[in-house]
C-alpha positions, 0 to 999 in steps of 0.5 A: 206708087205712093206719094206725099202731102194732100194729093197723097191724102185725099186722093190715094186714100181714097183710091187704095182704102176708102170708098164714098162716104157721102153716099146714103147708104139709105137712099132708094136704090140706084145703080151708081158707079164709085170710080178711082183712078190716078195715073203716074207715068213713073209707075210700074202699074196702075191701079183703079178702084171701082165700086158701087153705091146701092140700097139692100133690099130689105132695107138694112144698107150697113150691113149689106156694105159689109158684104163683098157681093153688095159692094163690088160689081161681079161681071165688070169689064174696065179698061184704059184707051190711049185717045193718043197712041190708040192702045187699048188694055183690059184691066185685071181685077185684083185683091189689094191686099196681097198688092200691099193696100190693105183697106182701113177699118170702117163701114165697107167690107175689108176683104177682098179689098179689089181693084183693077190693074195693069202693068205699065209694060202692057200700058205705057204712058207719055206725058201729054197722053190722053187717057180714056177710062171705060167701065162695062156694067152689064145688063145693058146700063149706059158705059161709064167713062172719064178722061184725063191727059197725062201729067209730064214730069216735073223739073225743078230749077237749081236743085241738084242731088247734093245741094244745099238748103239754106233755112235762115231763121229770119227770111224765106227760102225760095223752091222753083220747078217748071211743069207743063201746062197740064199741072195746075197745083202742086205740094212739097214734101221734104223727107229728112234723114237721121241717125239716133244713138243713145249713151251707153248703147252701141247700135245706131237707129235710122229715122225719115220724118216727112215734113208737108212744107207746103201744099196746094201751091197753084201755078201763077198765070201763064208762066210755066216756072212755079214758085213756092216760099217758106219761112226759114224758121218752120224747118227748126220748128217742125224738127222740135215738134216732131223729135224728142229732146232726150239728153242721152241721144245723139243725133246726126241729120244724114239727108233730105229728099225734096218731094214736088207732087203735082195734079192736074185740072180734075185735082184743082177742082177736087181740092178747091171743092172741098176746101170751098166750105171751110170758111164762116159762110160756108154752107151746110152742105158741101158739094162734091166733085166728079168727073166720072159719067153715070156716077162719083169719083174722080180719075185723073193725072198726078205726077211726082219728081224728088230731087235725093241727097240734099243737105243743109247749109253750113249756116242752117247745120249750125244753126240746127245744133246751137240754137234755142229752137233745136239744141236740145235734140243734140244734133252734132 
């Protein structure tokens, strides 16, 4: 269910833990829908957020957000059309909490922490589907909806469980992967495996560092192979950064997991809106992506291949035990 990089960041946070942070809380009152939805074929259940924005009557919001009644609709009805297959399915309203997605600290009520589920056994999902998102408010307000086609799975082009990556320290190493015409920008991830013993200390200690490579890497043109570089060198770097050099440990890199995460067009946007006003011309205000009717959010299609048990090459392994960057984390 989870997943890797921005795609990870921006938009599960927001699906399992947030809310919008840039409704008014003090604006007058209005019935306006928060919606998050990210369908995965892959996943063994689907969870979408919905929530609303709103004015307390007596006019002190923060509080009132604190309040489960006020923050979450009491008699919604959500459900999934298949626009493909023509299946339907009702959601169920869950407490994320005992899901296992807790909501962070912050200005909305913690718990319940609900959100609206449904196996993928009674909603199953095909690349290239169609997907129709419906939400019934009651007292007779205007359906909410959004669609999204379902994102088919990644394949990346010669990588293989067991292969080896070549980090030269002086020139790029080069990943492929072919999607379909639906993912329009993609991240990597690569998880990397140790193991840590200290002198004088019999047990040995598992590690996993999940290394962003690159993120919101676009498809060029038509072409449906996508292709991302980067500089040999950042691999060393990034273990000298995120390890500590300590004279009694050893260390013995076990394996790396490569992580290609993809998003179709909704992502794209979503992304290169907030992206938008990041530069010296940006404005003072940053506009704010939706393709939700009746109100905010975003429901769209995310997919995720990874390719397990990766190694370095012998170049790259000796290199990461014997240069200047890296020697001192001992890896033997």
């Amino acid at each position: 269910m989870k997943n890797f990089g921005f795609l990870a960041g921006a938009l599960f946070v927001a699906l399992f833990t947030s809310c919008d942070q840039d409704i008014d809380l003090t604006a007058d009152w209005q019935n306006i829908p928060i919606v998050y939805g990210l369908l995965n074929e892959a996943d063994s259940a689907h969870y979408i957020r919905v929530e609303k924005a709103f004015q307390d009557q007596n006019g002190n919001a923060f509080l009132a957000a604190l309040e489960p009644d006020s923050l979450y609709y009491q008699d919604a009805t959500v459900r999934l059309l298949n626009l493909t297959t023509g299946k339907q399915a009702t959601l169920v309203k869950v407490d994320g909490a005992a899901e296992g997605y807790p909501r962070d600290p912050g200005d909305f009520a913690q718990l319940p922490n609900y959100l609206y589920k449904v196996h993928s056994n009674n909603f199953p999902l095909e690349g290239g589907d169609e997907i129709r998102f419906r939400l019934e408010r009651g007292d007779n307000l205007p359906e909410v909806t959004a669609d999204c086609v379902v994102l088919s799975e990644i394949q990346p082009q010669g990588l293989f469980a067991g292969s080896n990556l070549d980090f030269s320290e002086d020139d790029d190493i080069t990943f492929r992967w072919r999607a379909g015409d639906e993912a329009r920008i993609f991240d990597l991830t690569l998880v990397i495996h140790y193991d840590e013993k200290l002198a004088g200390n019999p047990d040995v200690q598992s590690y996993s560092l999940e290394w962003p490579m690159v993120k919101n890497v676009k498809r060029s043109g038509s072409s449906a192979t996508i292709i991302a570089k980067i500089f040999g060198l950042e691999f060393y770097k990034f273990l000298e950064a995120s390890i500590e050099a300590r004279p009694d440990a050893t260390r013995i890199l076990t394996g790396m997991d490569l992580v290609i995460t993809g998003g179709g067009e909704a992502v794209e946007q979503y992304i290169s809106i907030a992206l938008a006003n990041t530069g010296i011309t940006s404005s003072q205000e940053i506009p704010i992506y939706s393709n939700i009717s009746e109100g905010r959010g975003i429901f769209t299609s995310i997919v995720r291949t990874t390719v397990p048990d990766l190694q370095l090459s012998a170049e790259s392994d000796n290199y990461l035990k014997t240069s200047t960057v890296t020697a001192d984390l001992n890896f033997q």
